[in-house]
N, C-alpha and C positions, 0 to 999 in steps of 0.2 A: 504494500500500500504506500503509495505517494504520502511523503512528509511535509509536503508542499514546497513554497520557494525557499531557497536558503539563504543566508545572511546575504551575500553578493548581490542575488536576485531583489531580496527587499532595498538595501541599499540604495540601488539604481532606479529601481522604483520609486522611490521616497524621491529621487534628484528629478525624474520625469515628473511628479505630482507636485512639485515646488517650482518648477520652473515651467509650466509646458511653453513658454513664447520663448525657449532658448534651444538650442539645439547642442549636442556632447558629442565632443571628439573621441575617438578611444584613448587617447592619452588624458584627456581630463575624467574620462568615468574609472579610467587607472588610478589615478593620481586619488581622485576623491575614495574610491574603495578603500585602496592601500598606502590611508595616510598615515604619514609616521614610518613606512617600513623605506628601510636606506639603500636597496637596492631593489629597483621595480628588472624582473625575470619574465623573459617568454614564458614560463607557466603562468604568471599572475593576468598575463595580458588574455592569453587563452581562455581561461577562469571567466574573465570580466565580459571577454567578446560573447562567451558562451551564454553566460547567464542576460548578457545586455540584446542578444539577438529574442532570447524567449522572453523578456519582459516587452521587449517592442511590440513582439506578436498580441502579447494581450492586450498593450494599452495602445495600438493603433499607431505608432510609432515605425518608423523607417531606418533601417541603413543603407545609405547612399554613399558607393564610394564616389570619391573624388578624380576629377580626370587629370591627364597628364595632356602637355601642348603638344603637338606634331606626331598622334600617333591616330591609329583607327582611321576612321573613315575623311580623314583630311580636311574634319570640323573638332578635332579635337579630342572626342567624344570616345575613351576610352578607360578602364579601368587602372588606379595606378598602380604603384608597386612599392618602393620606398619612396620615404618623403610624404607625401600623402597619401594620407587611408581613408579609414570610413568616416562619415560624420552621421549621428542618429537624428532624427528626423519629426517632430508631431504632423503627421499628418491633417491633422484633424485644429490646426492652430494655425491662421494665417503668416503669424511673424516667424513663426519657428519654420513654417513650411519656405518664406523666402527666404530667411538667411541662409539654408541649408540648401536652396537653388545657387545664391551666389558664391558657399564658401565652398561648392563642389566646382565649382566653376572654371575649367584652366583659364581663365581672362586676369581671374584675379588670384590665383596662388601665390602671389608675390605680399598681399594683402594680411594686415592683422584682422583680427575678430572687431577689435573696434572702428576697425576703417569701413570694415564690412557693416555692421551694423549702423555706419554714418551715414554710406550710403543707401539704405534701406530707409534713413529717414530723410532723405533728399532729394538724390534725382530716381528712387525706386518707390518711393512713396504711394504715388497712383498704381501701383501694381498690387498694394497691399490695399488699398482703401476700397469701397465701394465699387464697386462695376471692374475690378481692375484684374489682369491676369492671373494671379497667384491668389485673390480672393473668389476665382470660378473654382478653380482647382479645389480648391478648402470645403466650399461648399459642396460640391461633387460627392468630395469622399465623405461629409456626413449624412446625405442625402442615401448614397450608397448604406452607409452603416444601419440608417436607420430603416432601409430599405425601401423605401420612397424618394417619389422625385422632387428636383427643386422645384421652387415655384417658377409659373408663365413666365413672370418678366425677368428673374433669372439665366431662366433655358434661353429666355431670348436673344440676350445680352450675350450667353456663352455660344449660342449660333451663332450673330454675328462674328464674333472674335474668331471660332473655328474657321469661319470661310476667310476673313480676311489673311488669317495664319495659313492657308492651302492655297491662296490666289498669290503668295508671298513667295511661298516656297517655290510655288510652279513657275515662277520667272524667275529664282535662284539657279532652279536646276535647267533652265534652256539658256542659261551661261556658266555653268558648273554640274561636272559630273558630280561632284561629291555634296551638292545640294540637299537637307533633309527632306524625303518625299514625304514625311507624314508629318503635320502639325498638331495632330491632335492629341491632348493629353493621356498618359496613363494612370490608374490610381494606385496601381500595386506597389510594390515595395522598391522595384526601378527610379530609378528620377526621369521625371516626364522630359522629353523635349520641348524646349519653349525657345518660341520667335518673336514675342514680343517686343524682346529687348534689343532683333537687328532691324524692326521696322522705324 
């Protein structure tokens, strides 16, 4: 019989439930798990990964790795290896949902957490607020969760923005092969492709 989550698992849990408009790196869910100890070990991180993957799965949370510049499909859009990993994700949180768009981002890997977050209140702003890309997205997946759809003017709003994202793409890729053919968002644990921010 299952003893349910164990200390690690609650842990991480308690840092999703106290922050959801933030997103956790696996070196900060490291560092916070195993504070105090003077040497953090590929076992600890394993531990942390393991237990942070099944706490996301219940509390609707992501891991999104982060890309590296000039590999995959010649948009970037590849998994990385060292130097950047994963970062967790609330799905179901506008803020957390954008930062965790731009800090997987190869545009800005050069970028801190607080530049990132500067720009989420600046020129990414209308992406987060009202009618804006990453607040369709949000809505989507709790719409999903609850298994029902958005409302009319909603859907509406995210139709238009799908075509304009597919009429964008389509004149990308009739002057680049390696143009993204699909605009439309996913909700799974992937990170969606989003063209918002080359229109």
């Amino acid at each position: 019989m299952s003893r349910g989550p164990g200390r690690i698992e609650r842990a991480i849990e308690a840092l999703f439930v106290a922050e959801p408009g933030r997103t956790f790196s696996t070196d900060e869910l490291v560092e916070a798990v195993y504070r105090g100890v003077n040497r953090i070990e590929k076992k600890h991180r394993v531990v942390v990964l393991r237990a942070a993957n099944k706490v996301a799965e219940r509390m609707h949370w992501a891991k999104w790795q982060c890309e590296r510049l000039g590999q995959g499909d010649g948009w970037g859009r590849s998994p990385s290896l060292s130097g950047r990993g994963a970062v967790y994700v609330n799905l179901l949180d506008v803020r957390s949902y954008a930062l965790g768009n731009l800090l997987v981002d190869h545009v800005h890997a050069d970028k801190s957490v607080a530049e990132i977050e500067a720009m989420l209140d600046a020129e990414n702003a209308k992406d987060i607020a009202y009618g804006g890309v990453w607040w369709f997205h949000v809505e989507e997946a709790k719409a999903k969760l609850l298994g029902c759809a958005v409302d009319p003017e909603t859907q509406r709003m995210i139709d238009v923005d799908k075509e304009g994202s597919k009429q964008f793409c389509e004149s990308l890729k009739a002057i680049s092969p390696h143009a993204p053919s699909n605009a439309s968002a996913s909700l799974d644990a992937a990170r969606p492709m989003h063209t918002s921010h080359l229109r």
